[in-house]
N, CA, C and O atoms as a printed pandas DataFrame, in Angstrom:
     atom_number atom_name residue_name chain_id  residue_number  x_coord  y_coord  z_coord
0              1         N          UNK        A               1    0.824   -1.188    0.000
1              2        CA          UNK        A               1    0.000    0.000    0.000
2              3         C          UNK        A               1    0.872    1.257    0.000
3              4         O          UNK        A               1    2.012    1.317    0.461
4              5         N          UNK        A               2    0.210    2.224   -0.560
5              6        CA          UNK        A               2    0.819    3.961   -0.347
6              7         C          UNK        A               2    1.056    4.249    1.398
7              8         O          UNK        A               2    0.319    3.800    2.276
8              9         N          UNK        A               3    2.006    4.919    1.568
9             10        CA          UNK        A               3    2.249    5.585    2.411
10            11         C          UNK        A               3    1.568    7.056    2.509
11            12         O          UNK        A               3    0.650    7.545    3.167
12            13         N          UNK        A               4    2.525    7.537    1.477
13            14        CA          UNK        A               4    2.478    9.140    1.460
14            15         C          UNK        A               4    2.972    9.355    0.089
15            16         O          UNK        A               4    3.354    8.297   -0.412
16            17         N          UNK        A               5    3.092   10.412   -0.703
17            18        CA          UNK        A               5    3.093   11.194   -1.871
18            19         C          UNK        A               5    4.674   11.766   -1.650
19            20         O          UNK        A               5    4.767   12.792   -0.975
20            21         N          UNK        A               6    5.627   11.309   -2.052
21            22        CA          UNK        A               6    6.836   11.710   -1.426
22            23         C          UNK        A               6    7.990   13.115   -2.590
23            24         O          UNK        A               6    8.657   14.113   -2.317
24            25         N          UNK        A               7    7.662   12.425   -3.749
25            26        CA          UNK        A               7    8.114   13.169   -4.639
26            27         C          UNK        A               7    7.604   13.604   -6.003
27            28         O          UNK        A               7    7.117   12.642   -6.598
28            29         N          UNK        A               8    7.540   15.051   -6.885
29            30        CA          UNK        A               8    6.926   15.394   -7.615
30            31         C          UNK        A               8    8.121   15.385   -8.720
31            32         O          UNK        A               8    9.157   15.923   -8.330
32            33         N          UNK        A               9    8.133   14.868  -10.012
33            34        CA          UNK        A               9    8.972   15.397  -10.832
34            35         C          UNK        A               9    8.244   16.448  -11.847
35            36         O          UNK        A               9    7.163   16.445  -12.434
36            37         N          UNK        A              10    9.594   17.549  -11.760
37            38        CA          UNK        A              10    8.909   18.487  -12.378
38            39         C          UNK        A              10   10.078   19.024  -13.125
39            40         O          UNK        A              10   11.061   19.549  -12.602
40            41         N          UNK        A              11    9.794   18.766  -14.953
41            42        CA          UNK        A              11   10.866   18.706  -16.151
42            43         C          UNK        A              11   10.743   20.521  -16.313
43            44         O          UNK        A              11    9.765   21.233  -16.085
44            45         N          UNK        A              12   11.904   20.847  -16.711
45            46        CA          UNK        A              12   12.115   22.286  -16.713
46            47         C          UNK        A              12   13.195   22.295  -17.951
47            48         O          UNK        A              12   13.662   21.292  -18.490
48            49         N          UNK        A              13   13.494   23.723  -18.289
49            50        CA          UNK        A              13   14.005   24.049  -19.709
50            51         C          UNK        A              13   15.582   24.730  -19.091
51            52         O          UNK        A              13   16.567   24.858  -19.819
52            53         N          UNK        A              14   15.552   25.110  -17.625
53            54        CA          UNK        A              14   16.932   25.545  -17.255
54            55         C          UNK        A              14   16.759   25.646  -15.969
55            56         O          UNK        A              14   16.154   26.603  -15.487
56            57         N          UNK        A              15   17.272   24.662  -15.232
57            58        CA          UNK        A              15   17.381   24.246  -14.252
58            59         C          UNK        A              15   17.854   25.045  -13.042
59            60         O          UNK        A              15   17.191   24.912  -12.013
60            61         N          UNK        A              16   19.066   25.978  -13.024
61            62        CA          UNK        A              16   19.586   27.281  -12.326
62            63         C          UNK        A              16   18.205   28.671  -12.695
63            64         O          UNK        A              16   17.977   29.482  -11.798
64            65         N          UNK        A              17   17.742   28.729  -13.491
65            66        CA          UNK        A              17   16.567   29.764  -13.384
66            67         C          UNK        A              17   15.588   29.080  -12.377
67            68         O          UNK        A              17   15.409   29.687  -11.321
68            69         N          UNK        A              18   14.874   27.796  -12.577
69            70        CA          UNK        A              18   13.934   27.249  -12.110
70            71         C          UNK        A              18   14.467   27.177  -10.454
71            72         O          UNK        A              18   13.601   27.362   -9.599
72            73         N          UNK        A              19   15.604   26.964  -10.098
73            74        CA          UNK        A              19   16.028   26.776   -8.226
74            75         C          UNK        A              19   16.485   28.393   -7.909
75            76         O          UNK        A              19   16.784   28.820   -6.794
76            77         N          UNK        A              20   16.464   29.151   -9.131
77            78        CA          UNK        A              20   16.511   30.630   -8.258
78            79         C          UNK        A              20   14.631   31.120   -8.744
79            80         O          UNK        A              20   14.010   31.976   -8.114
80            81         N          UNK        A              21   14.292   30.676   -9.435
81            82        CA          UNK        A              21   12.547   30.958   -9.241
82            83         C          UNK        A              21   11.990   30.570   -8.068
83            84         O          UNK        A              21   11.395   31.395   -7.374
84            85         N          UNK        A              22   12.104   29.350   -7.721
85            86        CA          UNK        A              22   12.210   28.926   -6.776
86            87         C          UNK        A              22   11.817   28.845   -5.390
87            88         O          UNK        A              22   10.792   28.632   -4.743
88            89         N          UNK        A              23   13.718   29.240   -5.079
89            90        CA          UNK        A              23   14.113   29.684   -4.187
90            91         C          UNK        A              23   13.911   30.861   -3.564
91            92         O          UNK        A              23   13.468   31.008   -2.425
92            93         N          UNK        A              24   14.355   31.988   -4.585
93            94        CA          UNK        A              24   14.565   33.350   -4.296
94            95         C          UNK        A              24   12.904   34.063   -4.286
95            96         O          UNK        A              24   12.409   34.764   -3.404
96            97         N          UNK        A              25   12.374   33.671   -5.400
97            98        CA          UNK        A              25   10.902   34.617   -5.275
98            99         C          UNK        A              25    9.793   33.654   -4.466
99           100         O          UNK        A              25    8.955   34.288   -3.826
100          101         N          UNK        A              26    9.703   32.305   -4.427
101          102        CA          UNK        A              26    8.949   31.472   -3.536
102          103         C          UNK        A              26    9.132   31.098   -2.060
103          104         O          UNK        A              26    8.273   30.863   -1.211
104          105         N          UNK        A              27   10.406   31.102   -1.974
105          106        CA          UNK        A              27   10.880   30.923   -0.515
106          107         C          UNK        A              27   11.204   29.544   -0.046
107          108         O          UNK        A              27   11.179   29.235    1.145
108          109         N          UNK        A              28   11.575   28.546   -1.220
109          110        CA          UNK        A              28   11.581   27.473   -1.075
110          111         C          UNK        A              28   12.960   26.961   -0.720
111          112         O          UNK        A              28   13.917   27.673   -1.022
112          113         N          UNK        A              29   13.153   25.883   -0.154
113          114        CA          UNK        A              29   14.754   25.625    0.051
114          115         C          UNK        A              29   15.303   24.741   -0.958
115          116         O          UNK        A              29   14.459   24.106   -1.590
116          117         N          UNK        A              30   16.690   24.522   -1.302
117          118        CA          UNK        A              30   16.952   23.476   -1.884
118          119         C          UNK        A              30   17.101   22.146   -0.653
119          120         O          UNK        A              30   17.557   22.348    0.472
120          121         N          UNK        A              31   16.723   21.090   -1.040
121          122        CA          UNK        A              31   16.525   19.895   -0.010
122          123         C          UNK        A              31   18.363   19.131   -0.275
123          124         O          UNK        A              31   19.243   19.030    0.580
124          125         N          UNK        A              32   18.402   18.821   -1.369
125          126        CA          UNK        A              32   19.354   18.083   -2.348
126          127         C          UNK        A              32   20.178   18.673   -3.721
127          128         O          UNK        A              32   19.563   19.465   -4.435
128          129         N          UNK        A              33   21.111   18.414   -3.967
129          130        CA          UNK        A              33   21.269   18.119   -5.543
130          131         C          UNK        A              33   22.333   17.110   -5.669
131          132         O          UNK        A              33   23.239   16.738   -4.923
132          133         N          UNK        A              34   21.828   16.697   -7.171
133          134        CA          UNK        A              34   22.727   15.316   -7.266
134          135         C          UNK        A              34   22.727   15.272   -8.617
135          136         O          UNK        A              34   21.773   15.713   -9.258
136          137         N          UNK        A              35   23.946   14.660   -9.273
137          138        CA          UNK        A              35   24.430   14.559  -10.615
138          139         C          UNK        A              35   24.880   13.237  -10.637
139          140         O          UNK        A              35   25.277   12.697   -9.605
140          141         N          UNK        A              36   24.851   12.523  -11.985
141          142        CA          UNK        A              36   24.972   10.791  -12.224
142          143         C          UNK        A              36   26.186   11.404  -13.250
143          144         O          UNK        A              36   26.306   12.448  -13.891
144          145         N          UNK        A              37   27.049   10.140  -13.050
145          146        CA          UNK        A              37   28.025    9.775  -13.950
146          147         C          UNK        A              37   27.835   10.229  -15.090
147          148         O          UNK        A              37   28.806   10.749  -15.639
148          149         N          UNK        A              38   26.118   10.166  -16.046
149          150        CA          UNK        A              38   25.908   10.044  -17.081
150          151         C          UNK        A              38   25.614   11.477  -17.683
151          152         O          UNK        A              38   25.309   11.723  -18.850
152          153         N          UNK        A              39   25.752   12.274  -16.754
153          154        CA          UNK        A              39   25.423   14.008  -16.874
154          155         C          UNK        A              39   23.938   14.248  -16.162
155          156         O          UNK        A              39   23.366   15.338  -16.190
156          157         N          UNK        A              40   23.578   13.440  -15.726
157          158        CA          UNK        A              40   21.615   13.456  -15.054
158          159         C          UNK        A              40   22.287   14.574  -14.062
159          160         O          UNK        A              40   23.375   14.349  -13.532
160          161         N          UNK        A              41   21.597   15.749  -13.853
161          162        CA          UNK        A              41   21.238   16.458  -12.778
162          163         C          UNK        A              41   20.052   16.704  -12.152
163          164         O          UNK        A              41   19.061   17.078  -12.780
164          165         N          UNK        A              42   20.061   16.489  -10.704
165          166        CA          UNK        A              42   18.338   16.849  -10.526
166          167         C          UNK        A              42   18.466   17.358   -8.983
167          168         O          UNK        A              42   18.964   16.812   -7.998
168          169         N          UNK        A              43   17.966   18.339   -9.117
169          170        CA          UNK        A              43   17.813   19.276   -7.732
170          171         C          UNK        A              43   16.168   19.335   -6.716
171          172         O          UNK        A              43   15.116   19.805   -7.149
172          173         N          UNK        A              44   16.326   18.859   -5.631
173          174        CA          UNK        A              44   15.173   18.719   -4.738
174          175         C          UNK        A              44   15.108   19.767   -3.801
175          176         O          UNK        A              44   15.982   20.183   -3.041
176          177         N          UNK        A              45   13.748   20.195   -3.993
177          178        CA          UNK        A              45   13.325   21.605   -3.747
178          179         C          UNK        A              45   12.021   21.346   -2.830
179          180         O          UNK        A              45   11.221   20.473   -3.168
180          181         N          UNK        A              46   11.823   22.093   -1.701
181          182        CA          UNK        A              46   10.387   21.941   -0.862
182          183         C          UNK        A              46   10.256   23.571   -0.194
183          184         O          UNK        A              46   11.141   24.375    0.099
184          185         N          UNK        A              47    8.878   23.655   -0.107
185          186        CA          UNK        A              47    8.321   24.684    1.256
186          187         C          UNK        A              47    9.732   24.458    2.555
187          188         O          UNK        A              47   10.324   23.392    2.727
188          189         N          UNK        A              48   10.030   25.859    3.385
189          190        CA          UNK        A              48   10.816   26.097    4.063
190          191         C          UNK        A              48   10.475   25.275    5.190
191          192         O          UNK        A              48   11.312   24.948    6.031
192          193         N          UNK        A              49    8.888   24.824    5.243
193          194        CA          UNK        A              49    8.401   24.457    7.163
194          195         C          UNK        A              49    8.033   23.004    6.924
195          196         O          UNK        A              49    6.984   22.493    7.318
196          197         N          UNK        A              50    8.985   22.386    6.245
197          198        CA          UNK        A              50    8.930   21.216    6.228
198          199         C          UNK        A              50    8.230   19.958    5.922
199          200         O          UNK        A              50    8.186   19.021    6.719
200          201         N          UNK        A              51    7.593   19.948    4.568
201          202        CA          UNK        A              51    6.455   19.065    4.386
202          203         C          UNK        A              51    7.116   17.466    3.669
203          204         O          UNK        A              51    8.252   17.111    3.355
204          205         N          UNK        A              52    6.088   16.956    3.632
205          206        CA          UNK        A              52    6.850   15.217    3.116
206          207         C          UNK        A              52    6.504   15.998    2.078
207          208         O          UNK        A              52    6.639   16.982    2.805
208          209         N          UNK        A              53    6.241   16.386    1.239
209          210        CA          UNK        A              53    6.385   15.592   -0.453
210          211         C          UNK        A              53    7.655   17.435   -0.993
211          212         O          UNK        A              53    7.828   18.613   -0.679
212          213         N          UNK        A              54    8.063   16.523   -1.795
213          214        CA          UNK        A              54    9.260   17.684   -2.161
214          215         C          UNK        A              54    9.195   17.604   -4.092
215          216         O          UNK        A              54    8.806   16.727   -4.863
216          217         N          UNK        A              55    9.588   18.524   -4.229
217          218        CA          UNK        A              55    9.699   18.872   -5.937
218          219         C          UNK        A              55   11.497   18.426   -6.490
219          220         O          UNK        A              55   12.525   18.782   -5.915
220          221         N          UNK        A              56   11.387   17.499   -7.850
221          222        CA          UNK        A              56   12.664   17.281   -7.920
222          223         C          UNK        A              56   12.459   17.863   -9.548
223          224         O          UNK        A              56   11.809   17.364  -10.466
224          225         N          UNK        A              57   13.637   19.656   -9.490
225          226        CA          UNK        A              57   13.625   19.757  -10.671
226          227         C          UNK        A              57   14.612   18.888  -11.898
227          228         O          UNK        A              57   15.761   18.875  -11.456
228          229         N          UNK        A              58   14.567   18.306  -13.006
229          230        CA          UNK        A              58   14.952   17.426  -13.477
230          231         C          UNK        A              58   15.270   18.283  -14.901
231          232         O          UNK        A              58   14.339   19.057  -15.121
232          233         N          UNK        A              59   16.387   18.359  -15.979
233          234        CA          UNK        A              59   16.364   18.973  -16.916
234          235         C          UNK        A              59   15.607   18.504  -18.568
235          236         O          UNK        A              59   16.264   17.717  -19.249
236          237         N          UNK        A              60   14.569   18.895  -19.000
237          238        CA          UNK        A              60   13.691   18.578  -20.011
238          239         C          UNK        A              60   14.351   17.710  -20.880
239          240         O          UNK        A              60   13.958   16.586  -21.190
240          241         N          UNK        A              61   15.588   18.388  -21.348
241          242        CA          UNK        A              61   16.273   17.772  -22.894
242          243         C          UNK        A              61   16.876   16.920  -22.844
243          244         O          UNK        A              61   17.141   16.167  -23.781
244          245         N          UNK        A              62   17.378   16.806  -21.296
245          246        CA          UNK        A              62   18.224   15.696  -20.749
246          247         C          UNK        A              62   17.414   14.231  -21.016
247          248         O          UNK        A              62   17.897   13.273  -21.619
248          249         N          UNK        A              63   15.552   14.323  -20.190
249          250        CA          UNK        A              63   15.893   13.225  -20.268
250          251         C          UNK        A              63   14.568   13.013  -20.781
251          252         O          UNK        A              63   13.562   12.437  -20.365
252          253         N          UNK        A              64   14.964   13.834  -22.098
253          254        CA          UNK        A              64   14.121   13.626  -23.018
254          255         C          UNK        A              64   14.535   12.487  -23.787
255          256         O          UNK        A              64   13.844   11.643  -24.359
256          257         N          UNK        A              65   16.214   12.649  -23.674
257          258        CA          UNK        A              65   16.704   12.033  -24.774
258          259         C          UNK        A              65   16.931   10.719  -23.996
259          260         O          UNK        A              65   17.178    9.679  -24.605
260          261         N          UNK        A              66   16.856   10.762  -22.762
261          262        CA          UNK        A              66   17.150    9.132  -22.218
262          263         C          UNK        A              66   16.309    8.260  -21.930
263          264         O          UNK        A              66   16.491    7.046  -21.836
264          265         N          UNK        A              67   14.499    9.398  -21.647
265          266        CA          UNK        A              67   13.646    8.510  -22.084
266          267         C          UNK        A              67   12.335    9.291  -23.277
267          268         O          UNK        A              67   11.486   10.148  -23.031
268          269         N          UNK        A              68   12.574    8.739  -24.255
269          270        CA          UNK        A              68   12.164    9.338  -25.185
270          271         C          UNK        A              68   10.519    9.475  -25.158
271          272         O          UNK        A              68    9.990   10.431  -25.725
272          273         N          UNK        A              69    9.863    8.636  -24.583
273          274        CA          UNK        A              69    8.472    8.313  -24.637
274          275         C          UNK        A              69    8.099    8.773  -23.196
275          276         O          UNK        A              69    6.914    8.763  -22.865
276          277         N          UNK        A              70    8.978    9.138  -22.408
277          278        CA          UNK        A              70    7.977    9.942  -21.425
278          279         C          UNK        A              70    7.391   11.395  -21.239
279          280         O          UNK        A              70    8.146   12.348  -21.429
280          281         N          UNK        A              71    6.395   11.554  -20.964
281          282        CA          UNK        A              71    5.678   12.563  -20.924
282          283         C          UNK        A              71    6.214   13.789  -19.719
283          284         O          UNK        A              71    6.263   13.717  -18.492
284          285         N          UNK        A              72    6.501   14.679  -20.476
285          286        CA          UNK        A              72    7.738   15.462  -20.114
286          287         C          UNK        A              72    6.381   17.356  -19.334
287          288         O          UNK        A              72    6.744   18.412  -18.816
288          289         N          UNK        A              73    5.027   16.852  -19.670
289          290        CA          UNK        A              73    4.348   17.927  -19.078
290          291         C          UNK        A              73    4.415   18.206  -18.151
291          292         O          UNK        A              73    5.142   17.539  -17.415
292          293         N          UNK        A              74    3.682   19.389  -17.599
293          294        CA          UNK        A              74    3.657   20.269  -16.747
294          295         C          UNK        A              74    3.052   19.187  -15.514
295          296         O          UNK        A              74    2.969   18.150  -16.171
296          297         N          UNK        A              75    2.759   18.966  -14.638
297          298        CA          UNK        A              75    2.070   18.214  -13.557
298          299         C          UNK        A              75    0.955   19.369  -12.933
299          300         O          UNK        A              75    1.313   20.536  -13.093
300          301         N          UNK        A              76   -0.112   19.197  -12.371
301          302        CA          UNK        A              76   -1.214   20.035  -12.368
302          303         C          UNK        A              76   -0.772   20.051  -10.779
303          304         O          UNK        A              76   -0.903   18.968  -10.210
304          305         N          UNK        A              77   -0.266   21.144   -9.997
305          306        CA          UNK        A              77   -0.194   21.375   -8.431
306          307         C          UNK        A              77   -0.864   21.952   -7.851
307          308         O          UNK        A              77   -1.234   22.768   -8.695
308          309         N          UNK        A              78   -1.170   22.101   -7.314
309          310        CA          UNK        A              78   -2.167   22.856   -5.955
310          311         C          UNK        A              78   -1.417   22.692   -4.705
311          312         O          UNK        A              78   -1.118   21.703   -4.035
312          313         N          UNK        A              79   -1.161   24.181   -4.564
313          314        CA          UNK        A              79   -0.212   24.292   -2.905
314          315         C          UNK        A              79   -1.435   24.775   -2.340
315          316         O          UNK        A              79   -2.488   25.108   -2.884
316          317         N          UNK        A              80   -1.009   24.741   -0.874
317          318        CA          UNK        A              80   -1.899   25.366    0.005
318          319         C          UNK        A              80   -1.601   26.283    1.112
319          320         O          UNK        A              80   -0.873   25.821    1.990
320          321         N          UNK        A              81   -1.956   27.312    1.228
321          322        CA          UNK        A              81   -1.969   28.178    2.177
322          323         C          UNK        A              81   -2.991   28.796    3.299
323          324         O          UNK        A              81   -4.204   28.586    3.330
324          325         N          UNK        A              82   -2.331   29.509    4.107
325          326        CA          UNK        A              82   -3.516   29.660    5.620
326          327         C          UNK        A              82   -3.481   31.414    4.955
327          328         O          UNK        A              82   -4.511   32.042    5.199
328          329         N          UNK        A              83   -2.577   32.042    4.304
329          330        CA          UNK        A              83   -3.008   33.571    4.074
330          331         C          UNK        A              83   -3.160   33.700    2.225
331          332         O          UNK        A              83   -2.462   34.511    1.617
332          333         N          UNK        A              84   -3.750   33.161    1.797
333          334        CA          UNK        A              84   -4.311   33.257    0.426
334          335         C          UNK        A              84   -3.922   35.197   -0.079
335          336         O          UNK        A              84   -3.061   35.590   -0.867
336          337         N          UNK        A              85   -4.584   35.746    0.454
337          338        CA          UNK        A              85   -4.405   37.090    0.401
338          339         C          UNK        A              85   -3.080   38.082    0.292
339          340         O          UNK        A              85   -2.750   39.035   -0.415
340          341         N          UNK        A              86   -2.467   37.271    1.465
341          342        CA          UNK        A              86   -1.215   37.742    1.448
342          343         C          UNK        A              86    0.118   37.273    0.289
343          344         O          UNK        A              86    1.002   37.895   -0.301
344          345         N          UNK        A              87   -0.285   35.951    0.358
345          346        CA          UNK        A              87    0.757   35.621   -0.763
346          347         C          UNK        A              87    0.662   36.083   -2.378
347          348         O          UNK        A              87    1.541   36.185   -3.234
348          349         N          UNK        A              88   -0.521   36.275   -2.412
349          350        CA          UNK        A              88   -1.135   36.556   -3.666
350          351         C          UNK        A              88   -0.523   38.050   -4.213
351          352         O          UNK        A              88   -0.293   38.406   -5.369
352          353         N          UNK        A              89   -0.306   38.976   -2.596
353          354        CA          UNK        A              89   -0.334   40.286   -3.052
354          355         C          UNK        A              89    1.562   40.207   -2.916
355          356         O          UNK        A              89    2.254   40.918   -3.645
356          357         N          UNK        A              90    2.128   39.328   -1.978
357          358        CA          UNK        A              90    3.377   39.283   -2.035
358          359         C          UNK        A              90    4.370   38.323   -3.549
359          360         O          UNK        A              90    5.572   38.160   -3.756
360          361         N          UNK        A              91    3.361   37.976   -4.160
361          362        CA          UNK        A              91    3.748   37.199   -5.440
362          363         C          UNK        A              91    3.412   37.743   -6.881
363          364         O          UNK        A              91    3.838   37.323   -7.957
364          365         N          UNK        A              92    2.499   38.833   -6.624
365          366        CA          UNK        A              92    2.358   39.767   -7.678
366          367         C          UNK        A              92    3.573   41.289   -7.152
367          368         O          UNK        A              92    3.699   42.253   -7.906
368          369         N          UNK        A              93    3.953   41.244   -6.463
369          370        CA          UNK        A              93    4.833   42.412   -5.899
370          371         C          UNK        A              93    6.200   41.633   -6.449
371          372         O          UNK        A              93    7.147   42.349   -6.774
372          373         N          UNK        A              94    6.267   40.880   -6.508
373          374        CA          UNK        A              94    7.820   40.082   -7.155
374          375         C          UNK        A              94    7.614   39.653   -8.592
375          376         O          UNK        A              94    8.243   38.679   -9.005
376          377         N          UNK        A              95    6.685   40.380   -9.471
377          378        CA          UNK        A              95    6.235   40.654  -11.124
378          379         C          UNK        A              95    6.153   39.177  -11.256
379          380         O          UNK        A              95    6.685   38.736  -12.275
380          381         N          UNK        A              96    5.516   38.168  -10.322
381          382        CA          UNK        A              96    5.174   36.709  -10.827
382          383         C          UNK        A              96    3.940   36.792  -10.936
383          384         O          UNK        A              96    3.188   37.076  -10.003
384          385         N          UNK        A              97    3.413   36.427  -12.703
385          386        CA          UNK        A              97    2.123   36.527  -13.004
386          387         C          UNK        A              97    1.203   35.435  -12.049
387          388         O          UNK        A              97    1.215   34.215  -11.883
388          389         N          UNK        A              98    0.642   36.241  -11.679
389          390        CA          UNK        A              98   -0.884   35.931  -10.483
390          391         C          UNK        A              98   -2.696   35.718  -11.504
391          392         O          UNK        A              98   -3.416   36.640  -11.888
392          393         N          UNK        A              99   -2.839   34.818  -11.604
393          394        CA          UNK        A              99   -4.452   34.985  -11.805
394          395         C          UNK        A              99   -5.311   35.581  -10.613
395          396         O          UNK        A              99   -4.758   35.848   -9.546
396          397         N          UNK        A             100   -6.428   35.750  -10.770
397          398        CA          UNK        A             100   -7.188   36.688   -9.753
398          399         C          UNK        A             100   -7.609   35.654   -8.982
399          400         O          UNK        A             100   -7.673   34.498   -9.399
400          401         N          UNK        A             101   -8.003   36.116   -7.492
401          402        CA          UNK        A             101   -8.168   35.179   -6.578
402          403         C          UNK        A             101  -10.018   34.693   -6.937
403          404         O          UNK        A             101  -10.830   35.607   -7.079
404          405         N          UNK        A             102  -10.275   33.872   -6.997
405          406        CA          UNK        A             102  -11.511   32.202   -7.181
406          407         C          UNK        A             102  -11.691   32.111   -6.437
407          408         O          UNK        A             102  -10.938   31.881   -5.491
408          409         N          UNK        A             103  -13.337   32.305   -6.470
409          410        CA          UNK        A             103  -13.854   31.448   -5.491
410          411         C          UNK        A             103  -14.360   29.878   -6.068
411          412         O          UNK        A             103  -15.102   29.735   -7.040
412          413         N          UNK        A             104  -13.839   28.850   -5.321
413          414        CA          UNK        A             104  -14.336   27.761   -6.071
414          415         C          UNK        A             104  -15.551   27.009   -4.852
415          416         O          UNK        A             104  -15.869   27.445   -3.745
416          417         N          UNK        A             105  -16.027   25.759   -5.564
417          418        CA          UNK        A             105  -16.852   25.073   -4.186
418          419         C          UNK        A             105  -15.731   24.597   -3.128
419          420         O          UNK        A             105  -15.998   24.476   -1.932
420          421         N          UNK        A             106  -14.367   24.318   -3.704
421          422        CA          UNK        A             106  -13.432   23.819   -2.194
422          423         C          UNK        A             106  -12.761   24.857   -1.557
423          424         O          UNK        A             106  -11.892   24.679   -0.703
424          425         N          UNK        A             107  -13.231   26.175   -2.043
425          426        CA          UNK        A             107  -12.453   27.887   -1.442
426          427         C          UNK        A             107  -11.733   28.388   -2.186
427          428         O          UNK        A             107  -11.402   27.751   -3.186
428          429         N          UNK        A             108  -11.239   29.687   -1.970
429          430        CA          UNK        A             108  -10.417   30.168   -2.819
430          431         C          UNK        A             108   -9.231   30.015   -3.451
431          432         O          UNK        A             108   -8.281   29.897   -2.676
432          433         N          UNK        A             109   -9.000   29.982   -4.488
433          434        CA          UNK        A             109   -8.123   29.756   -5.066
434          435         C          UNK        A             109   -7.535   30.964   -6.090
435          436         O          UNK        A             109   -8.278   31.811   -6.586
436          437         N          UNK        A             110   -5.939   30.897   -6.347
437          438        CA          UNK        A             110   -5.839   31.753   -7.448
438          439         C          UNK        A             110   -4.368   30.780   -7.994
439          440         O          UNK        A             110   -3.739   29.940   -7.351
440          441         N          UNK        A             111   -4.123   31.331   -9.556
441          442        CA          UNK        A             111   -2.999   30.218   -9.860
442          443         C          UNK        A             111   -2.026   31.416  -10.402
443          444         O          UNK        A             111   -2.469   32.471  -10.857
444          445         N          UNK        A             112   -0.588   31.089  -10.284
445          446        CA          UNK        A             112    0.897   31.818  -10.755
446          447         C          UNK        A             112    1.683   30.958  -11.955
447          448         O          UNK        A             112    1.454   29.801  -12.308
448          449         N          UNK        A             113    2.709   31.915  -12.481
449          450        CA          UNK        A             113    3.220   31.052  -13.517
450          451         C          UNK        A             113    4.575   31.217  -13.141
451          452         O          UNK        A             113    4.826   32.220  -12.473
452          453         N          UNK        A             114    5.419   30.517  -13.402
453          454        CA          UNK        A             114    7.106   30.348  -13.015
454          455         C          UNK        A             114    7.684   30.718  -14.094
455          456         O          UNK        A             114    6.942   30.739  -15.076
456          457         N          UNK        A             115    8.433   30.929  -14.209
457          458        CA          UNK        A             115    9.572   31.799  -15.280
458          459         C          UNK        A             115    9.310   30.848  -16.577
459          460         O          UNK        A             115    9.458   31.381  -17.676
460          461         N          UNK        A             116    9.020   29.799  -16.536
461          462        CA          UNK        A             116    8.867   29.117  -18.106
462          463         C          UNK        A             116    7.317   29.072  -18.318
463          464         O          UNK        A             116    6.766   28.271  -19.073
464          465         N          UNK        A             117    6.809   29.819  -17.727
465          466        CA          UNK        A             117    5.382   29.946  -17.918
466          467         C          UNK        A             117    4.592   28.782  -17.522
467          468         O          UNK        A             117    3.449   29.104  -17.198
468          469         N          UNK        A             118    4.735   28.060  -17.479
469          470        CA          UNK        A             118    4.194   26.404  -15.994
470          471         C          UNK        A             118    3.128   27.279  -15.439
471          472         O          UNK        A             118    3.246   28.467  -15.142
472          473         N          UNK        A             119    2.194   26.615  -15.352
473          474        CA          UNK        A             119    1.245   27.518  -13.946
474          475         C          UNK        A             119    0.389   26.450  -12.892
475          476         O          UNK        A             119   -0.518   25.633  -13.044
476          477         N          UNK        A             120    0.947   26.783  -12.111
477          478        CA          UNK        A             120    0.691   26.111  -10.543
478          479         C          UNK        A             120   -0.709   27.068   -9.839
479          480         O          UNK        A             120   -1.110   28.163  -10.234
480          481         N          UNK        A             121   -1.314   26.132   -8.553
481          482        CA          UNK        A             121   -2.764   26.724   -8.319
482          483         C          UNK        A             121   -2.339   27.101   -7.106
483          484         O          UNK        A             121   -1.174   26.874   -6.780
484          485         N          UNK        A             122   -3.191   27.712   -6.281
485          486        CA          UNK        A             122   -2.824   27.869   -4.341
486          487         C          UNK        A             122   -4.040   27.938   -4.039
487          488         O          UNK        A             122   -4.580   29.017   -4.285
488          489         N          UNK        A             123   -4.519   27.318   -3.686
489          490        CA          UNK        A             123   -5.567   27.158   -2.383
490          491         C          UNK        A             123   -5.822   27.483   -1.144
491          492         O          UNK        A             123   -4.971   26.971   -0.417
492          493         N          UNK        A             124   -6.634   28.125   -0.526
493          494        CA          UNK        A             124   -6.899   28.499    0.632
494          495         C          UNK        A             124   -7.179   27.274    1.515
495          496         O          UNK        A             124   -8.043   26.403    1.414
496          497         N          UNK        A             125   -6.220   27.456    2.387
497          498        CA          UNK        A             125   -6.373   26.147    3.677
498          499         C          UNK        A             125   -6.094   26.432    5.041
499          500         O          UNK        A             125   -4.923   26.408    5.419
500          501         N          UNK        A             126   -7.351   26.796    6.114
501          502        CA          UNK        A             126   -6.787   26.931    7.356
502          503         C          UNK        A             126   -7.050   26.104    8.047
503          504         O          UNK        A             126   -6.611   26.098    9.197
């Protein structure tokens, strides 16, 4: 059986933009990085307050070419937050495109895009 949801891979076009997107305008830490013999680099990235499941950015072309038939899309995320409001206005103040805050039937929501244009959701959760 499942445990828990431990890791997200998430294929990117430049890997040093994507861990200073990140890092620097999200507030995220780097967890890891690690490089294979074969040139594989992949850097593990999470929220600062410690959650199990972590993001491993992985480089697109890399392993595109090592596995040719995998599906190299965007993954559909939904983070969650207790100040919806605040992050929203602190993530449009750092010129990261913000959609307008949603009301949905599971609460508010609004979604951002990361420097390669990817767009991730945030959810209101207290």
């Amino acid at each position: 059986m499942f445990s828990r949801l431990g890791q997200i891979m998430l294929y990117v076009n430049n890997q040093d933009d994507a861990v200073e997107f990140w890092t620097e305008k999200l507030g995220f830490t780097v967890i890891a990085e690690e490089s294979s013999s074969q040139g594989m680099r992949w850097i593990e990235i999470a929220p600062k307050n410690g959650v199990e499941t972590s993001i491993i950015l992985h480089d697109k072309d890399f392993v595109s070419k090592m596995s040719p038939g995998l599906n190299l899309d965007t993954p559909s995320l939904m983070f969650f937050t207790e100040k919806l409001e605040e992050l929203h206005s602190d993530l449009s103040n750092k010129n990261i495109t913000v959609g307008d805050i949603v009301n949905m039937p599971s609460g508010r929501v609004f979604n951002f895009a990361d420097n390669e244009e990817n767009y991730f959701a945030v959810m209101e959760k207290k």
